[in-house]
ROKEZA-60364 format. One record per residue (C-alpha): residue number from 1; y, x, z. Coordinates in nm, 3 decimals. Example, Ala and Ser with C-alpha at 12.3 -4.5 7.8 and 13.67 -1.06 7.14 Angstrom:
NODE    k        y        x        z
NODE    1   -0.450    1.230    0.780
NODE    2   -0.106    1.367    0.714
This chain:
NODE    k        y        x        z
NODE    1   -1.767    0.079   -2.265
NODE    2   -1.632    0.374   -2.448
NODE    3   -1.305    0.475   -2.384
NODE    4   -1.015    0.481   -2.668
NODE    5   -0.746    0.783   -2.623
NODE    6   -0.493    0.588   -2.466
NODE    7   -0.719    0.431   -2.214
NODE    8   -0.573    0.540   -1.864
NODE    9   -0.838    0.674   -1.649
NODE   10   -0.861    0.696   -1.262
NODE   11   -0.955    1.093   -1.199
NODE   12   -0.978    1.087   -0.854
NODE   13   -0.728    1.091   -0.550
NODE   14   -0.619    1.258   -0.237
NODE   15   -0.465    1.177    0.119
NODE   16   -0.413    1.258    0.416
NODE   17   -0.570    1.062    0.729
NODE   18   -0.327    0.830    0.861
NODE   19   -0.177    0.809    1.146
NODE   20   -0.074    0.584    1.416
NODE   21    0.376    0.590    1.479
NODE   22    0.476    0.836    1.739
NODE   23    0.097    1.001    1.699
NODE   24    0.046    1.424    1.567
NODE   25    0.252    1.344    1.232
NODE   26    0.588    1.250    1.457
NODE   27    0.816    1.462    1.360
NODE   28    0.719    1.575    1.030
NODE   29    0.882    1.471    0.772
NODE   30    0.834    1.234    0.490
NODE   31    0.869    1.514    0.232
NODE   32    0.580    1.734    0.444
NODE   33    0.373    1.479    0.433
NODE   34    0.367    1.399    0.055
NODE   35    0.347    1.722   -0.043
NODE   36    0.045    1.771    0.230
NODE   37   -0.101    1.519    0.045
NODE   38   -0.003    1.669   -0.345
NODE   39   -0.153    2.036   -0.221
NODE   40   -0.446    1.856   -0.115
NODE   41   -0.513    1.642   -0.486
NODE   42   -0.374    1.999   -0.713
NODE   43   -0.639    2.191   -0.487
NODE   44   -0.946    1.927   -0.568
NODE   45   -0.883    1.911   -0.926
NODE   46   -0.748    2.243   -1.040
NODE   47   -0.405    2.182   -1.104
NODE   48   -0.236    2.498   -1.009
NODE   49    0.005    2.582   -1.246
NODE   50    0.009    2.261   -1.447
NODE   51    0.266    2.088   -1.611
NODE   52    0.183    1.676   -1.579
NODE   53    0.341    1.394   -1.798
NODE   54    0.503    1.258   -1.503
NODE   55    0.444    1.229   -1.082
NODE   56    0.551    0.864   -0.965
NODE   57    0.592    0.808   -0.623
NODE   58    0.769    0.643   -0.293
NODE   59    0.842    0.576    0.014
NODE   60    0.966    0.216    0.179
NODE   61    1.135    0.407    0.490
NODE   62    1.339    0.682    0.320
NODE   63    1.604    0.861    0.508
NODE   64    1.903    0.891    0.262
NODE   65    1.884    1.253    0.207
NODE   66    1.559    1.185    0.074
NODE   67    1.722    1.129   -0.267
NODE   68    1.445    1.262   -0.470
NODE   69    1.140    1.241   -0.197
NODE   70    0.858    1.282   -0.504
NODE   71    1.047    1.571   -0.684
NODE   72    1.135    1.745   -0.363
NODE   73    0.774    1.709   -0.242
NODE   74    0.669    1.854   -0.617
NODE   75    0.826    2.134   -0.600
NODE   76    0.611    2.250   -0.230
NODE   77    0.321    2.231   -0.456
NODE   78    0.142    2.501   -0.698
NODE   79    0.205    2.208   -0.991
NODE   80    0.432    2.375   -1.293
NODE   81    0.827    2.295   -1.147
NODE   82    0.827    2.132   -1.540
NODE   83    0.677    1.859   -1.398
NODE   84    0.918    1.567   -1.400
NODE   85    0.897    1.309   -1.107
NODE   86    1.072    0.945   -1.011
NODE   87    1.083    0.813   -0.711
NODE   88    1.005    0.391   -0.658
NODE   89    0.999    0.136   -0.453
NODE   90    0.848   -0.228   -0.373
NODE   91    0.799   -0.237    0.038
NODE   92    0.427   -0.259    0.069
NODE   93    0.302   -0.229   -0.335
NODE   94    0.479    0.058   -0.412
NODE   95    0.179    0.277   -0.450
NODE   96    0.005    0.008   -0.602
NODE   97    0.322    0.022   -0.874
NODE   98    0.346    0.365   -0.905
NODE   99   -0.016    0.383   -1.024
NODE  100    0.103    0.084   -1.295
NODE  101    0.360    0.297   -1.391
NODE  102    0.154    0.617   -1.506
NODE  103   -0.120    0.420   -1.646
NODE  104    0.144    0.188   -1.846
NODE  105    0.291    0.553   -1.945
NODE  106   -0.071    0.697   -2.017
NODE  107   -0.130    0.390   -2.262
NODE  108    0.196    0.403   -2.423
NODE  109    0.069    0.763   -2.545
NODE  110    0.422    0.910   -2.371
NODE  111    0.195    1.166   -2.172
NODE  112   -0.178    1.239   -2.114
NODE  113   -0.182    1.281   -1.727
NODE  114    0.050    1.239   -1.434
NODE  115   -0.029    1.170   -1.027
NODE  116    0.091    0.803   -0.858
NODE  117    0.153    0.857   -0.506
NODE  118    0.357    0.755   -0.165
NODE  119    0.422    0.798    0.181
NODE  120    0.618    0.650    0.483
NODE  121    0.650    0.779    0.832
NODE  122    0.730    0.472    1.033
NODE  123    0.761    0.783    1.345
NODE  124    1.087    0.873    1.129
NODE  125    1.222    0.561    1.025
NODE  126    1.608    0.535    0.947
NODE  127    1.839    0.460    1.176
NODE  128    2.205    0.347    1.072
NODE  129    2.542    0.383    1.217
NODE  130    2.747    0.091    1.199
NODE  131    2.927   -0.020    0.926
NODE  132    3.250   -0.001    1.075
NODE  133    3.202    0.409    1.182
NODE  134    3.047    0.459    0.833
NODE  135    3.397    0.304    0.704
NODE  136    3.589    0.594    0.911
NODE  137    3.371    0.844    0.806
NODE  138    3.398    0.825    0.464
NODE  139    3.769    0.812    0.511
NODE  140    3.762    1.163    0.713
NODE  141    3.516    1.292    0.407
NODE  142    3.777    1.215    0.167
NODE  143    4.125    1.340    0.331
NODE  144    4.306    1.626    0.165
NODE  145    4.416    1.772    0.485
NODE  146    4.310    1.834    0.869
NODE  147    4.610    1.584    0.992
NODE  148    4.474    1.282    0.774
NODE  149    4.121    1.398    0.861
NODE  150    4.196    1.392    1.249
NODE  151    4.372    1.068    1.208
NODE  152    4.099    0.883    1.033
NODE  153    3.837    0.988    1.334
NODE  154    4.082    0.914    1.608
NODE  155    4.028    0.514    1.580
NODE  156    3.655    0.573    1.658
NODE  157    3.596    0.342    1.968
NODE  158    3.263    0.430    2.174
NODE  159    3.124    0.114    1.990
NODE  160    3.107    0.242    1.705
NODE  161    2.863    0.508    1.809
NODE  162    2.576    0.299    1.854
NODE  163    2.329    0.358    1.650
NODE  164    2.138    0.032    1.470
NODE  165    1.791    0.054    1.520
NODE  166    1.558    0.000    1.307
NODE  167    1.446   -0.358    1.160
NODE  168    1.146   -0.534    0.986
NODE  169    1.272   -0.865    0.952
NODE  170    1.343   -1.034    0.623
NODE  171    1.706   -1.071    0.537
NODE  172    1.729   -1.383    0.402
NODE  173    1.521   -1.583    0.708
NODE  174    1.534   -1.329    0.999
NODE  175    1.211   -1.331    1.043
NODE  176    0.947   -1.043    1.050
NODE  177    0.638   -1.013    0.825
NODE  178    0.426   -1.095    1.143
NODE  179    0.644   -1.395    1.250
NODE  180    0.640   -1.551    0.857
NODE  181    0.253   -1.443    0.867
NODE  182    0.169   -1.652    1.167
NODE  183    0.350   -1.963    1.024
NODE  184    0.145   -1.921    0.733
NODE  185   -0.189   -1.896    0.918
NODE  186   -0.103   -2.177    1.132
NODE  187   -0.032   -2.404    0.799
NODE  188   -0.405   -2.294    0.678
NODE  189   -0.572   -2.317    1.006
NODE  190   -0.658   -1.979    1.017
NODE  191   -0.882   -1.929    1.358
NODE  192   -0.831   -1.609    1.620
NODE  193   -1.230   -1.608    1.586
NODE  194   -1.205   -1.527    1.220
NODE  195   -0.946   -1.310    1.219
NODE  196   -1.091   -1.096    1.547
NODE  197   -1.420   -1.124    1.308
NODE  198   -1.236   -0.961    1.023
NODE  199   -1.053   -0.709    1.212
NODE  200   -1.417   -0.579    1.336
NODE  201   -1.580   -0.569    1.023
NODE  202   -1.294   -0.318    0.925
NODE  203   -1.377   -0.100    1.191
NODE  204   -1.696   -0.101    1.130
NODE  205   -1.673   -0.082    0.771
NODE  206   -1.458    0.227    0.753
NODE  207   -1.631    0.394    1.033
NODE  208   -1.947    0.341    0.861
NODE  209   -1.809    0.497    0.520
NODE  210   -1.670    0.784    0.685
NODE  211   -2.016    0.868    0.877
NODE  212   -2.190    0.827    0.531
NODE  213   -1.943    1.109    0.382
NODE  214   -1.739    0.875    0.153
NODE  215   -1.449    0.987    0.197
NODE  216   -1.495    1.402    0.198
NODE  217   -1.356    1.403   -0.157
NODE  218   -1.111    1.158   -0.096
NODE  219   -0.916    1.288    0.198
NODE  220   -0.797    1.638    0.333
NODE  221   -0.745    1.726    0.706
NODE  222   -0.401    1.750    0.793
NODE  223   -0.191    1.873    1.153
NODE  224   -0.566    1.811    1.337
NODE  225   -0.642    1.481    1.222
NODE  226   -0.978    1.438    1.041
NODE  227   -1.006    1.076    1.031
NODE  228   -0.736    0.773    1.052
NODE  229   -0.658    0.782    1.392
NODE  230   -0.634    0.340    1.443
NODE  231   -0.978    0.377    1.323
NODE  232   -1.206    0.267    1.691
NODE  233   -1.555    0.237    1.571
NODE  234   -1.586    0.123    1.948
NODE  235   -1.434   -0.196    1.876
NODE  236   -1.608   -0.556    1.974
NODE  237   -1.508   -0.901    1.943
NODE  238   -1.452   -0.893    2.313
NODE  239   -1.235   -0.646    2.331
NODE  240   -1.047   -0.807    2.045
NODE  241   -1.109   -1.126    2.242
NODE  242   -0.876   -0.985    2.527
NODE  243   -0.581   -0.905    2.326
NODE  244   -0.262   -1.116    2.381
NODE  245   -0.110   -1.275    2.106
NODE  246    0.235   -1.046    1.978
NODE  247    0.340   -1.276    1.635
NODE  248    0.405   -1.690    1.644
NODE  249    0.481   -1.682    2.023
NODE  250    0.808   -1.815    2.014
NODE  251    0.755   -2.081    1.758
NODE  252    0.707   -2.429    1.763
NODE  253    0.591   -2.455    1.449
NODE  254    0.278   -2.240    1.579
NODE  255    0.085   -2.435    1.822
NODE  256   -0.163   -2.153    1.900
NODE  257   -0.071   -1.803    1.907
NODE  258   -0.319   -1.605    1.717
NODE  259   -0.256   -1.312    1.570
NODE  260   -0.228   -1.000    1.808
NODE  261   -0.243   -0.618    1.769
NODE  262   -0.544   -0.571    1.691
NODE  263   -0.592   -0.833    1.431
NODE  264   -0.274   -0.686    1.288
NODE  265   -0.165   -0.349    1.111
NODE  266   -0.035   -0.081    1.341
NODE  267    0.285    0.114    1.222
NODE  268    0.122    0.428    1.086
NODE  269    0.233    0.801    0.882
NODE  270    0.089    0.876    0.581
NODE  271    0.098    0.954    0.231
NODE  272   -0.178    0.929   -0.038
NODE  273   -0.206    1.062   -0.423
NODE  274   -0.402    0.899   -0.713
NODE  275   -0.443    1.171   -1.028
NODE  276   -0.439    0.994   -1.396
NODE  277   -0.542    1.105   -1.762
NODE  278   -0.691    1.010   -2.076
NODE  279   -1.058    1.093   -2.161
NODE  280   -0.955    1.388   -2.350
NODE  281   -0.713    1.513   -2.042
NODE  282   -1.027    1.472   -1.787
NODE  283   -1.292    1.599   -2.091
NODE  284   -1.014    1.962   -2.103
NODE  285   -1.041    1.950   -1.702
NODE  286   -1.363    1.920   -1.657
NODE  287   -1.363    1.602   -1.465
NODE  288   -1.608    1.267   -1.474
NODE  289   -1.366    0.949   -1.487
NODE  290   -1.454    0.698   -1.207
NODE  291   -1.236    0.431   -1.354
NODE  292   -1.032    0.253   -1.596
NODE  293   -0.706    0.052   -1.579
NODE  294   -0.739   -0.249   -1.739
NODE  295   -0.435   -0.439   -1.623
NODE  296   -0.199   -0.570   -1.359
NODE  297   -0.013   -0.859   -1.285
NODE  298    0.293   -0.910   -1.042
NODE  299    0.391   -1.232   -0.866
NODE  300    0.689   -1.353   -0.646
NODE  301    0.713   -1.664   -0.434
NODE  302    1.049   -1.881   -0.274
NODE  303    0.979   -1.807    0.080
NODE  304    1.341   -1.923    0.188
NODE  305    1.381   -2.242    0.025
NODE  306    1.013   -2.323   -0.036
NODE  307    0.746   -2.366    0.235
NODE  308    0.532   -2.082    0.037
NODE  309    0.423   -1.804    0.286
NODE  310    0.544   -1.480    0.265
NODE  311    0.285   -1.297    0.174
NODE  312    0.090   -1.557   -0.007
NODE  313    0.224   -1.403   -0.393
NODE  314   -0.121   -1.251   -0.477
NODE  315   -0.249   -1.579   -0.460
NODE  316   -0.042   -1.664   -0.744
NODE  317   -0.077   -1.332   -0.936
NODE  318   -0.501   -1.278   -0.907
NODE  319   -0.569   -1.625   -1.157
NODE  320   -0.284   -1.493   -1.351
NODE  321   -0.439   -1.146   -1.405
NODE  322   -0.789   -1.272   -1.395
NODE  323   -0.710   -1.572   -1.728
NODE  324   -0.559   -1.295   -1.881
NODE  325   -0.945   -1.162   -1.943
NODE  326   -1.129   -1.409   -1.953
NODE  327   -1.266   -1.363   -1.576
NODE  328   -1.328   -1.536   -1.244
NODE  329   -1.344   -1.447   -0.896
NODE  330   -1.687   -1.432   -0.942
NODE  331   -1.705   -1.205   -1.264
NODE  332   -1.608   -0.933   -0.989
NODE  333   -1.840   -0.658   -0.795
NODE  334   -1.555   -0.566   -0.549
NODE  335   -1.256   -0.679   -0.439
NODE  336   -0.986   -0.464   -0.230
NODE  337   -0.741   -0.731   -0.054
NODE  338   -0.487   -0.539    0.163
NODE  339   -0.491   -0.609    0.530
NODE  340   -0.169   -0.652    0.624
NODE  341   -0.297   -0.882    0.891
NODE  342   -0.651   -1.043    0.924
NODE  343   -0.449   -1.401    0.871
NODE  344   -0.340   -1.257    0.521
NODE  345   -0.617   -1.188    0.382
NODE  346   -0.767   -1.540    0.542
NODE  347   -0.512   -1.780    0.392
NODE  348   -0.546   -1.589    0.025
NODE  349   -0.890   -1.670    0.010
NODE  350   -0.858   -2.027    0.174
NODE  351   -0.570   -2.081   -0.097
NODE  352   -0.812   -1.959   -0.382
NODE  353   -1.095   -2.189   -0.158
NODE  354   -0.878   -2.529   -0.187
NODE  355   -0.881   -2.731   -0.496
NODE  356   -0.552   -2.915   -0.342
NODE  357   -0.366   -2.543   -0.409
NODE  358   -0.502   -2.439   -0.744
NODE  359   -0.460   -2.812   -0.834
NODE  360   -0.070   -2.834   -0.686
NODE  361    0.017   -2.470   -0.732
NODE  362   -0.125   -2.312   -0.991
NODE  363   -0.204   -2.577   -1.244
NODE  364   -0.554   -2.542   -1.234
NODE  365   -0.836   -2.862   -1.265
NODE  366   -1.058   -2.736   -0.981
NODE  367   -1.050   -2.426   -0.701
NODE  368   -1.097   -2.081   -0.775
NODE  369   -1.385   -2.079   -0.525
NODE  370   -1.515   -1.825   -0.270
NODE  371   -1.537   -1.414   -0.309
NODE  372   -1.887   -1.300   -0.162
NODE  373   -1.796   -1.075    0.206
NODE  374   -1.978   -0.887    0.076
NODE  375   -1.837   -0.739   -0.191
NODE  376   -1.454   -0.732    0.021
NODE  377   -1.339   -0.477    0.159
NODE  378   -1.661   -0.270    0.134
NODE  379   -1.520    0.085    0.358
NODE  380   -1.281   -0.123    0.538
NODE  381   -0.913   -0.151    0.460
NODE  382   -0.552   -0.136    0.651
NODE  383   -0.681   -0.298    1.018
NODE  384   -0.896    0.009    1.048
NODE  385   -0.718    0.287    0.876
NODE  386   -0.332    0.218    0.897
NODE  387   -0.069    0.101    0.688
NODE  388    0.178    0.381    0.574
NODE  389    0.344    0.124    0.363
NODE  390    0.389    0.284    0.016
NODE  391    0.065    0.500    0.088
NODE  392   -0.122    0.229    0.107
NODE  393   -0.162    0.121   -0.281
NODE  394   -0.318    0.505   -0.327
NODE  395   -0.606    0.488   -0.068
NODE  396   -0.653    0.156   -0.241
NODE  397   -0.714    0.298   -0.617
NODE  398   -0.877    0.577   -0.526
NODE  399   -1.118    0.399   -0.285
NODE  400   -1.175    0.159   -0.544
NODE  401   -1.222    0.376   -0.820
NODE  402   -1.484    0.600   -0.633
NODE  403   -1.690    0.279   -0.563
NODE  404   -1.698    0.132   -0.889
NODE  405   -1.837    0.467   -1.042
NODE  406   -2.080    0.472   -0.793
NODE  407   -2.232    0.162   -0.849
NODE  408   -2.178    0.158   -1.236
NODE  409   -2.422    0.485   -1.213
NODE  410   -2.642    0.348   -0.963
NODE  411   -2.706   -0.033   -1.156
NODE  412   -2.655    0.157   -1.504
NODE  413   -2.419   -0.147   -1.581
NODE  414   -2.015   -0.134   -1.624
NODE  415   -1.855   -0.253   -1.236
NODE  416   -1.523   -0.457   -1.210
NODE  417   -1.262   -0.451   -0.956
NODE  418   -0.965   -0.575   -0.823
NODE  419   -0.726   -0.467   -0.573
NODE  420   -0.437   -0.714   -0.402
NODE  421   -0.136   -0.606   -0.238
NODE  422    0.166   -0.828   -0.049
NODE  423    0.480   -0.697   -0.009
NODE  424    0.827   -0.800    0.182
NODE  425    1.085   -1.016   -0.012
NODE  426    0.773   -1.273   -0.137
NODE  427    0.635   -1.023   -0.355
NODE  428    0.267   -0.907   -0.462
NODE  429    0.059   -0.688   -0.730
NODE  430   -0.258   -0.701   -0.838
NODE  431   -0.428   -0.496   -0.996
NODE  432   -0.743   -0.467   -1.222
NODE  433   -0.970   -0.188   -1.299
NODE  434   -1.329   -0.127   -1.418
NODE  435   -1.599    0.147   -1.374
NODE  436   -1.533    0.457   -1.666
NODE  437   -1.903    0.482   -1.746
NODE  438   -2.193    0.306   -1.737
């Protein structure tokens, strides 16, 4: 279809190859990263120099001097220092958000271009002092004189100087993502077969798409790493096979323990950038749109009072998204769910699968039915690569993008395409885009 001005157009995008936690980017910091990743999008498409509308972007682990990570990362790059930037956050869909948020401000007509990106370094993640030390401290900030200052740090006790360490489970149910996961896979009967079976077909996927050059325009080398360092294009359902089970161990609510590390996302570093314009921003530029933004839905489920699984919100937001337009499951050419864990991505499609939960749940007469394998997940996803949490959304759009512009030009038809991303607290986006040209 032909685009109007205010259409907001997928340009292309840039990251860096993830890492695994504790791997080459330990050390480095969040703000090096990013702006590893900016360099490597403003060298790709020109923009030295340039002033954009905006630069969105986030991390989930941010160290509290990290006040304004995407302006501070910015200003390392050879963009105009005009260029404004805000900083977001929504645990695992933040870059899937940030890329809402310039496209909602391309189509508004408040600016003609601006980059979505994020990063998280789970190597660097922050670790608090205790509340009680953090009480004293701010006392001793705030005295007017050395006496009051000295008195203030005097009722320090050596308890107070341990350090909390860092935490992934959810405040409200202490429970981690992996732990609420594998009560959600047990209630759908998800299998260790089919989630080992998943797992591989990441590998394979991504190592596939790498050896086939998909990703040379998509990703710059960084600190020695050319590739996503989980990636193991050795992998086999054995070797899977042999992997004890991590999440669900402990409960009785999970008779068999299935979801282990390698049917689960590592902690990874990593950032990711997604540039954004209008056809006449990309026509001045020089640049062939791969996609469009059509829309995007978010979705939030009661995971503490409700037997709804943590992650299961994309379930929720995909029909709502997908009625919005008129479309089915089926009406798409590729889907992009994110692999949190192999068991995710299982119960969202069993959910969409069972006519009891589209009946119950979402209202609906009969079941959303069944997305082809073979259009999921086509160069692999988050199993294989890494999750960087707020990095993640950008490999997704830019991945997505490049694919549906391939296969719009090789079928001569316009390709659709939706991504899906959980997040912590119950929470999920979705998003939908479609091939630029035809």
């Amino acid at each position: 279809m032909t685009e109007t001005p205010r259409d907001a157009l997928i340009l292309g995008g840039n990251r860096i190859p993830f890492a695994r936690s504790g791997g080459p980017y330990a050390g480095i910091s969040e703000k090096d990263l990013l702006t590893a990743a900016l360099e490597g999008l403003v060298a790709r498409f020109g923009l030295q120099g340039e002033k954009l509308g905006t630069i969105a972007g986030g991390a989930v682990l941010k160290l509290a001097a990290d006040l304004n990570l995407t302006r501070e990362s910015a200003l390392g790059t050879p963009l105009d220092p005009r260029t404004p930037a805000v900083d977001m956050s929504k645990a695992c869909a933040t870059g899937l958000e940030t890329t809402v948020h310039v496209a909602d401000g391309i189509r508004l007509g408040r600016f003609t271009s601006g980059i979505a990106c994020g990063v998280d370094s789970a190597s660097d993640a922050p670790i608090e002092v205790t509340p009680r030390l953090r009480r004293i401290l701010h006392r001793a900030f705030s005295a007017k004189t050395a006496l009051q200052r000295v008195k203030a740090l005097s009722a320090i006790r050596p308890a107070d100087l341990a350090p909390s360490a860092p935490r992934n489970s959810e405040p409200r149910t202490g429970l981690s993502m992996g732990e609420h996961q594998a009560l959600t896979g047990a209630q759908w009967g998800i299998s260790r077969q089919a989630q080992d079976e998943l797992a591989l077909a990441s590998h394979q996927k991504l190592a596939a798409a790498y050896d086939a050059g998909f990703f040379d325009d998509l990703i710059t080398g960084y600190r020695g790493l050319g590739k996503d360092q989980n990636l193991r294009p050795d992998s086999s359902l054995e070797k899977l096979a042999s992997l004890k089970p991590v999440f669900g161990v402990k409960s009785p609510e999970v008779a068999e323990p299935t979801m282990t590390a390698g049917n689960s996302t590592p902690l990874s570093d990593g950032a990711s950038a997604v540039l954004l314009g209008t056809a006449e921003y990309a026509a001045s530029k020089g640049l062939a749109p791969l996609a469009r933004v059509v829309d995007s839905r978010s979705a939030a489920v009661d995971f503490v009072h409700g037997k709804e699984g943590l992650l299961m919100a994309p379930a929720y937001a995909v029909p709502e998204l997908l009625d919005a337009h008129g479309l089915t499951l089926q009406d798409l050419d590729l889907v992009e769910i994110h692999e949190a864990f192999a068991s995710t991505v299982l119960s969202t499609l069993a959910a969409w699968e069972s006519e009891e939960f589209c009946r119950e749940k979402l209202g609906r007469e009969q079941a959303l039915g069944t997305i082809d394998r073979e259009k999921l997940n086509v160069t692999g996803s988050s199993l294989a690569a890494g999750h960087p949490f707020a990095a993640t959304g950008g490999r997704l759009v830019a991945t997505l993008a490049k694919l549906l512009h391939q296969r719009a030009q090789e079928t001569g038809r316009t390709q659709r395409g939706l991504i899906s991303v959980c997040a912590a607290a119950g929470q999920g986006t979705v998003l939908l885009l479609e091939s630029a040209t035809a």
